[in-house]
N, C-alpha and C positions, 0 to 999 in steps of 0.2 A: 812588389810590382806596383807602380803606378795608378791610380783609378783612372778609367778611359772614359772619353764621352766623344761617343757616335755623332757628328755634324754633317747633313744632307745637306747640300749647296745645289737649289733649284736654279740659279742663277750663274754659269761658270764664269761672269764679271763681277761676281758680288759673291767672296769667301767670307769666313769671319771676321775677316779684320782685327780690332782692336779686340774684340772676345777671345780671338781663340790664344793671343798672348796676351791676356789677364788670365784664361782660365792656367796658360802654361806657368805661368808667374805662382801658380797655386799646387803645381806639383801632377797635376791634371794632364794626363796625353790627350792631344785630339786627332781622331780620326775623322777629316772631313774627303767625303764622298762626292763628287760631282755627280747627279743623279742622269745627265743625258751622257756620260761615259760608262754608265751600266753598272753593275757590280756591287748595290744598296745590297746588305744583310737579310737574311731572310727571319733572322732575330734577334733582339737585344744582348742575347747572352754574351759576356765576355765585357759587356759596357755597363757604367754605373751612373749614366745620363746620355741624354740626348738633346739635340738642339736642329730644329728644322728653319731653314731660314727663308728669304723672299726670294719673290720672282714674280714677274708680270703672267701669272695664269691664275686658271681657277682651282680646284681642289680635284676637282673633279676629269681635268682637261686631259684626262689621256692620249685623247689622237695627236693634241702637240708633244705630250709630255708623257710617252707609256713608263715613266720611271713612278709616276706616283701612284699608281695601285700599291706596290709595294712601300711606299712612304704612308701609305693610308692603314698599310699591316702595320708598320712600327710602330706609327702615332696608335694606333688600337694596343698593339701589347706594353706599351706605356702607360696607357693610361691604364689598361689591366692591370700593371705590374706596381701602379703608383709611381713609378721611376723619375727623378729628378729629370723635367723638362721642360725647356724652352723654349715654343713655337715663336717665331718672327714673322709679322705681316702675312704672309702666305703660309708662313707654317701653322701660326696662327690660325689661320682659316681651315686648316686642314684638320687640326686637331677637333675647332666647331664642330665641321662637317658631319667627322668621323663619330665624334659622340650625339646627334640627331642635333645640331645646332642648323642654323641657315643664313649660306653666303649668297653675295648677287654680286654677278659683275658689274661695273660701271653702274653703279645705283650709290645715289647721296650725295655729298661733297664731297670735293676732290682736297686732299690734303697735301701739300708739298714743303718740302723744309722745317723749319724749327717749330714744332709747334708744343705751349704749352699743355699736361697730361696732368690731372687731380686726380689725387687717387677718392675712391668712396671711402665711406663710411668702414666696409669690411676691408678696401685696400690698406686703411691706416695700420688694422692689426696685422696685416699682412706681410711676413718680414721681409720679402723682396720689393713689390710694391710701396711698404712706408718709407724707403730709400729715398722717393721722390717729394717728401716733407709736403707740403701743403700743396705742393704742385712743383715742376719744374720743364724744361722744354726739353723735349726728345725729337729726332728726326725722325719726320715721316713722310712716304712716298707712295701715297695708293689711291684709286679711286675703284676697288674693288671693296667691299664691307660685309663684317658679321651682321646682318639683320635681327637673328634673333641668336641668342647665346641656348646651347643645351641646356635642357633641363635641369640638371644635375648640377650645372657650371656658377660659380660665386663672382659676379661684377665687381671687377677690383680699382678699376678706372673708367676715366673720359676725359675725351675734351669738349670744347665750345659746339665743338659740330658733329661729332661722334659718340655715341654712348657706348659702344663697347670697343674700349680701347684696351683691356687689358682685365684675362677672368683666371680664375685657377677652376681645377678638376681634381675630386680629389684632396692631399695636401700639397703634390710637390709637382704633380703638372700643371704648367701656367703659358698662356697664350698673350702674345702684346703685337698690337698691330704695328707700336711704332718702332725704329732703328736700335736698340742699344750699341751694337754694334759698329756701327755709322757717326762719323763725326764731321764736322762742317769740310773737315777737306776732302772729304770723300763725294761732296757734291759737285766737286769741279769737274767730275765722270759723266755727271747729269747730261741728256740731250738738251743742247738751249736750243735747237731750232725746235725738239716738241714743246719743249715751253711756249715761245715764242707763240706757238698754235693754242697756248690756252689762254695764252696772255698774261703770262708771269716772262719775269726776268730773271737769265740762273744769278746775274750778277748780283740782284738784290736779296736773292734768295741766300745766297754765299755768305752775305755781308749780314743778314739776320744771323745766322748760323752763327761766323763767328763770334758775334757781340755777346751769342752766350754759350761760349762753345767751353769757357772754363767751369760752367756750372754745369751744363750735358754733359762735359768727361765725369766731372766728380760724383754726378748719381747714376752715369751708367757703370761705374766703376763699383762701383759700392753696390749696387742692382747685381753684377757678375759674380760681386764677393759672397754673398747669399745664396747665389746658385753653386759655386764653386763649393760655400761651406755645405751644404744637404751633398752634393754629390761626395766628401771626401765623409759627411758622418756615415751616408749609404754603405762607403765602400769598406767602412772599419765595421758593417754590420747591425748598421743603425738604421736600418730602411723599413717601412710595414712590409709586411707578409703580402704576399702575391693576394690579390682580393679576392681572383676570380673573375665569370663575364659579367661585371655588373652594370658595362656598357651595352646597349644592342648596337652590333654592329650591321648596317642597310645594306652592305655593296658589297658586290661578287669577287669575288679573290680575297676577302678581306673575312677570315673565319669568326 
């Protein structure tokens, strides 16, 4: 049987895209969930990763979004379980939350398009993070930000304007605010009239993207291939032992 990894699509305009055929390329089935059609798991069991991706809210945003209390249980029995994962921008944020980290809407700078991502000092040991060699540019699309990273959580990146662009928990759960997924032609989907209102161009934005859009495929490729290898060594039996709650989890529905 195939190893499976559970994909939660906060966004039903924004699937995995190029991940979820790289992760098929790897022998990997994907189950992705669109979370406002209902029907998220009520557990990991049966999967051997997960992957949560963006979407314009907050972690927290249930009256838009009643699908993420139970997105806030996965990300919690994830991280419990240590299970091969990888939050995106919002997912990202959700995993913070969920382990006592702290996000804020519209707080910071706004980042949009290719921005270059350096991993730290602990990113370089980091075999997904040192993918991105001394740095490389990844797309990103947020003006929502981790503030402060949990407690527990390892700083694996940043950029120019951002410090925490990218942490793990744990060994094999890891949070990145910016796109792997996402490559320069997927910003032609962008709103240019919201641009317009912040005063950016999608055109020039496009046209950054592709100038290094053959160096973004080749480290987000090689970034999937690392997530891909942990889920297929989990799935032959090579994963840690359940930890237990060594998260405190804050919020109601969320045990």
């Amino acid at each position: 049987m195939s190893p499976r990894v559970l994909v939660v699509v906060n966004s039903a305009s924004s699937g995995p895209r190029r991940l979820g055929t790289w992760l098929g390329d790897r022998g990997i089935a994907v189950d992705a969930v669109i979370g406002a059609e209902g029907g998220l798991p009520t557990t990991l069991d049966g999967h051997d990763g997960l992957v949560l991706l963006g979407g314009g809210l907050m972690p927290d945003d249930d009256e838009r979004a009643p699908w993420l209390a139970a997105e806030r249980a996965l990300a919690a029995d994830a991280i419990d379980r240590d299970l091969p994962t990888l939050g995106i921008c919002l997912g990202a944020q959700v995993l913070a939350h969920v382990a006592g980290g702290e996000v804020k809407a519209k707080t910071g700078p706004v980042e949009r398009g290719a921005t270059p991502i350096h991993p730290t000092t602990s990113g370089r040991e980091d075999a997904m993070i040192a993918t991105l060699g001394d740095g490389a540019p990844m797309i990103e699309n947020h003006q929502d930000m981790i503030t402060r990273l949990p407690p527990q959580a390892v700083l694996l990146a940043s950029s120019a304007a951002i410090e925490n662009q990218a942490f793990r928990l744990g060994r094999h759960v890891r949070g990145v605010q910016f796109h792997p997924e996402a490559s320069a032609a997927d910003l032609a989907r962008w709103d240019d009239a919201a641009l317009r209102g912040e005063g950016r161009s999608l055109a020039t934005l496009i046209a950054a993207a592709e100038e290094v859009d053959l160096r973004n495929t080749e480290v987000s490729r090689a970034l999937v291939d690392v997530f891909a290898d942990e889920i297929l060594h989990g799935a032959r039996g090579g994963a840690p032992e359940r930890r237990g709650r060594a998260v405190a989890i804050m919020y109601a529905g969320v045990p």
